[in-house]
N, C-alpha and C positions, 0 to 999 in steps of 0.2 A: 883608590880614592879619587874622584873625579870634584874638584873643586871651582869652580867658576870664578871669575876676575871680571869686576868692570871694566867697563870701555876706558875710563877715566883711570883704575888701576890700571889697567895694560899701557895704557899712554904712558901714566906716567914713571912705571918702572923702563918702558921703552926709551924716553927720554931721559932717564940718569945711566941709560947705559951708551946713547950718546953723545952726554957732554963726559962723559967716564973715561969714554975712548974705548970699548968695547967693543961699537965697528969703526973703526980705523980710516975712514974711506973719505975723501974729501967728498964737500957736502955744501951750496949756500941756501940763501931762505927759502928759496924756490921749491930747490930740490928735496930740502925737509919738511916743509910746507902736502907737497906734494909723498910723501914717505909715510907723513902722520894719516893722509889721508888715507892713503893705500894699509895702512896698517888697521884705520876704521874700520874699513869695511872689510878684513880678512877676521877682525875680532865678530864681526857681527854673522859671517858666512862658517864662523866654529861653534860662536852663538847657537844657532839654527840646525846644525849638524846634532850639538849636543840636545836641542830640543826635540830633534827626531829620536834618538837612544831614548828621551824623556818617556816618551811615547810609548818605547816595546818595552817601560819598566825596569833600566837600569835602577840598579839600587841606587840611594842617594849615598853622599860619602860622611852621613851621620847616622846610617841601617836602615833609613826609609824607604819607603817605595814611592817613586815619582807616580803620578795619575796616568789611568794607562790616556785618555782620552787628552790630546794635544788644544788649550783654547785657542783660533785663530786671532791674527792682530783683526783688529777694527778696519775698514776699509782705507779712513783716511791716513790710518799710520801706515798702511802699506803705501797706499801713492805717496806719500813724505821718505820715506826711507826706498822706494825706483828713483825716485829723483835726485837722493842724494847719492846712489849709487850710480846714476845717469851721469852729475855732474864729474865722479871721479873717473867713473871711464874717458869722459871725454878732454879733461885736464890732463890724463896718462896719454891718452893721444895727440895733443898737443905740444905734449913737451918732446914727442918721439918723433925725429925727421923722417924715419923710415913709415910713418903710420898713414893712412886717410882715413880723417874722420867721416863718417854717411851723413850725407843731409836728408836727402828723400829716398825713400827704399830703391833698391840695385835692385834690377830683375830683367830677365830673357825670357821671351816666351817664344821660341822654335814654331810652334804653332797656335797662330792667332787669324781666326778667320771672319771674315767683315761679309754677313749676308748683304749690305747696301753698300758696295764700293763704285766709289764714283768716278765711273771711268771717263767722262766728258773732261775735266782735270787732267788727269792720266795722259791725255794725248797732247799737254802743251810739254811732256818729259819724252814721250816717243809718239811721233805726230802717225806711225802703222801700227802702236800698240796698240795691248789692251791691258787693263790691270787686272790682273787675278786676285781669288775673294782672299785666300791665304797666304800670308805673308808671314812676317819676321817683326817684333816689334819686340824693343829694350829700351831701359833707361838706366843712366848711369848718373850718380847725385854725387857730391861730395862738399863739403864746405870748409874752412881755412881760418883759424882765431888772427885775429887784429889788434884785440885791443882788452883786455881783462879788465872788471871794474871800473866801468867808465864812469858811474856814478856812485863814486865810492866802492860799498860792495858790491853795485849791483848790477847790472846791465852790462852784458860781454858782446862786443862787435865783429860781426863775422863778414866774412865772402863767402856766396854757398852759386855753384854752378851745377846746374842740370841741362843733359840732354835725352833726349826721348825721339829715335827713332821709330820708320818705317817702313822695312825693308821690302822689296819685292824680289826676295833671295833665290824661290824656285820658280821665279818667269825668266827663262832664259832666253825665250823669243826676242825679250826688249831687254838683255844684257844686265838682267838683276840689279834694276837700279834702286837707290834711295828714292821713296816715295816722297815721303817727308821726315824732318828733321827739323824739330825744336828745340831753340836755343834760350837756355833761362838762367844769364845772370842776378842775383843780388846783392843787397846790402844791407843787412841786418842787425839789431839789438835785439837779443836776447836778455827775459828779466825773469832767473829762476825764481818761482814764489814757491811760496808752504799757506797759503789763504784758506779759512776754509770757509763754506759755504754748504750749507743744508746736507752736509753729509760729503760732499765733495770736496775735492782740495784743486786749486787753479793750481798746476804744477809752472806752468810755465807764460808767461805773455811775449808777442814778436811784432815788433814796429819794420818795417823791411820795405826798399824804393828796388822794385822789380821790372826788369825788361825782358820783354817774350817777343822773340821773332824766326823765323825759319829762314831768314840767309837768300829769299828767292828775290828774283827781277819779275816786273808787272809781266801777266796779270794773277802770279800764284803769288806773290808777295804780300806777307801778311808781319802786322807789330804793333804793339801796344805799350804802353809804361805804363805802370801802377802802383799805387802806395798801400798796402794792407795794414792791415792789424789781426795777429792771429793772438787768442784766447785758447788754451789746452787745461781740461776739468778730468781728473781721474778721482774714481770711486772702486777702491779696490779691483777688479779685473774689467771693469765699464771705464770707457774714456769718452770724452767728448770735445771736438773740435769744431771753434767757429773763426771763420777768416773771411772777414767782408773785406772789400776792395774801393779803392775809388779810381779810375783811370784818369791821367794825367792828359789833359786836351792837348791837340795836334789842328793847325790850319786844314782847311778842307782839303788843299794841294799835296798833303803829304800823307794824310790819314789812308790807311790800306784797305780799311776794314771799318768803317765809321760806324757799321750797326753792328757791331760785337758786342756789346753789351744788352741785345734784343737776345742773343743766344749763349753768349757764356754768364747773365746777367753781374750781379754785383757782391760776387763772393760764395763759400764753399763752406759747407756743413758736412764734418764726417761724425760717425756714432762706431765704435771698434768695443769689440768684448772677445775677452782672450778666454777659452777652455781650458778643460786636465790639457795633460801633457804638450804645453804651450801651442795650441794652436789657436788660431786666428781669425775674425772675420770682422768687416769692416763694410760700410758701407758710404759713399759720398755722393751730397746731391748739388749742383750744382741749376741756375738757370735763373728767368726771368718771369716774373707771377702775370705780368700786365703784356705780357705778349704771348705767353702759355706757354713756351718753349723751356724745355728740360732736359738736363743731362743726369745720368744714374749710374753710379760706378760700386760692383761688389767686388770684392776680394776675400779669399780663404786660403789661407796657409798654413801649413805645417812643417814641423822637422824631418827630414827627407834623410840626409847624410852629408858628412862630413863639412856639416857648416852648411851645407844649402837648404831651404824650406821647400820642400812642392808648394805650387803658385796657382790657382785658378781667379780668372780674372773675365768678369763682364760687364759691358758697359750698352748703354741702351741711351737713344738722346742725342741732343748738342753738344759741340762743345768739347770734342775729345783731342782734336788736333787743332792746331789754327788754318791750315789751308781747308780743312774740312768744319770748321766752328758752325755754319747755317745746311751741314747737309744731316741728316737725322741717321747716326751710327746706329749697326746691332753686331756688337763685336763680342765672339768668346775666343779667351786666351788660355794656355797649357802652357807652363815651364815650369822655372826654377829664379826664386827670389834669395837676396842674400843676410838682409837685416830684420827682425821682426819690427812691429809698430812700436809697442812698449819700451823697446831697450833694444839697445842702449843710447838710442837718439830720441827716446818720447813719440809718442803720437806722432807720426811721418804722416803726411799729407802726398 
């Protein structure tokens, strides 16, 4: 006999077994706070287990026969329950010193080749080089809780740091040096939502004061500061991200790059739709209408092994690196990514 329990039963026989003393184990609000929630989402992932047997026709446990055809949730119930399973993953990572939580997807791509690499640059790093089309290019994201509920329930303050290199690994003429390297502190509120909207649900909004620079001396020295606002819309396996920008002004004497925003213009549109067996495509546009300058970034991914996704990555445009932001890239990349878009950090940008 297979009997099912609400979420609300299961909680609450879970909790008179620990005020009962049934698990024994010291415990404060946090950690039970945190316990209840992880027990959510273990009732909803047996939920879903038993809805599969639903499916091949287990008997019910009054002699019935369940329907063999499975109905799916509604699109917006699924984006509402990634998210509430987003936010417990990333609370369990929080509260674990040994964890890093992802902010922007983790990925290596061994082979990444640039039909337009701009070697006139290239020679302020080795003034007898030259740079070669294939190189090495990864980024590594992570970000850091600060601060829970800053406005009541809502709004949680992070630190999220990204670097994104560009390796020139197999030119060993010029001693495989870093091309380039960007550095991308923030500072962020996070405002998990359940909104919905015309079939959609805003899962998430991000207010975040951002600094982008590569670390160089004039004249490959590039930096900007920015204030965004990211908006994240998921509709069952469709997501949609928009993050406009505004840059923060710089005297003329310090500004590196004053016409970056003719090329990287004023913020980023991605559109991501997840297939069967969770793979992945995405696409981001980025650029500036009244100068006609544009960047185009695809990505597809899949589950590879043991935790890693195969990664293919192209990018076409402005705007891919900051020492290269005004030269027009045609990059294809080959590796291995480590976190999907969907989960369990939401739409990664």
């Amino acid at each position: 006999m297979i009997a099912r329990l609400s979420s609300c039963a299961c909680l609450s026989l879970l909790l008179t077994a620990f005020t009962s003393g049934a698990y024994a184990q010291p415990a404060n609000q946090d950690a039970l706070a945190l316990r209840i929630n992880a027990l959510q989402y273990e009732i909803d992932q047996l939920n879903q287990q038993l809805n599969v047997l639903e499916g091949q026709k287990t008997p019910r446990f009054d002699g019935s026969v369940y329907q063999q055809a499975l109905t799916p949730k509604p699109p917006d119930e699924q984006a509402i329950d990634e998210t509430r399973e987003r936010r417990q993953l990333e609370d369990e990572s929080s509260h674990n010193p040994f964890s890093i939580t992802t902010h922007r997807t983790n990925y290596l791509f061994p082979v990444s080749y640039n039909g337009n690499q701009d070697r006139t640059r290239f020679r302020d790093i080795d003034a007898d080089g030259d740079a070669q089309n294939t190189e090495v290019k990864f980024q590594f994201s992570a970000k850091f809780s600060l601060l829970k509920g800053l406005f009541g329930d809502h709004g949680d303050l992070y630190f999220g740091y990204t670097q994104r290199s560009w390796w020139q690994a197999y030119n060993t003429d010029s001693s495989s040096p870093f091309r380039e390297t960007n550095y991308e502190p923030e500072v962020f509120i996070d405002f998990a939502n359940a909104w919905r909207l015309f079939g959609w649900v805003n899962t998430r909004n991000r207010l975040s004061l951002n600094h982008q620079s590569n670390g160089r001396s004039a004249p490959l020295s590039r930096s900007w500061n920015r204030v965004y606002l990211e908006s994240t819309l998921q509709r069952g396996n469709w997501a949609l991200a928009v993050a406009p920008h505004w840059r923060i002004p710089e005297s003329a004497g310090e500004d590196d790059n004053p016409d970056i925003e003719r090329y990287m213009g004023y913020g980023d549109i991605r559109l991501a739709k997840r297939f069967d067996h969770d793979q992945e495509f995405s696409t981001l546009l980025r650029g500036n209408p009244s100068s006609g300058n544009y960047g185009t970034r695809l990505d597809y991914s899949w589950p590879a092994f043991k935790g890693l996704r195969g990664h293919v990555q192209y990018y076409y445009g402005y705007g891919e690196s900051l020492v290269d932001y005004d030269q027009r890239v045609h990059r294809l990349s080959l590796g291995f990514s480590l976190n999907p878009l969907f989960t369990p950090s939401g739409l990664l940008r």
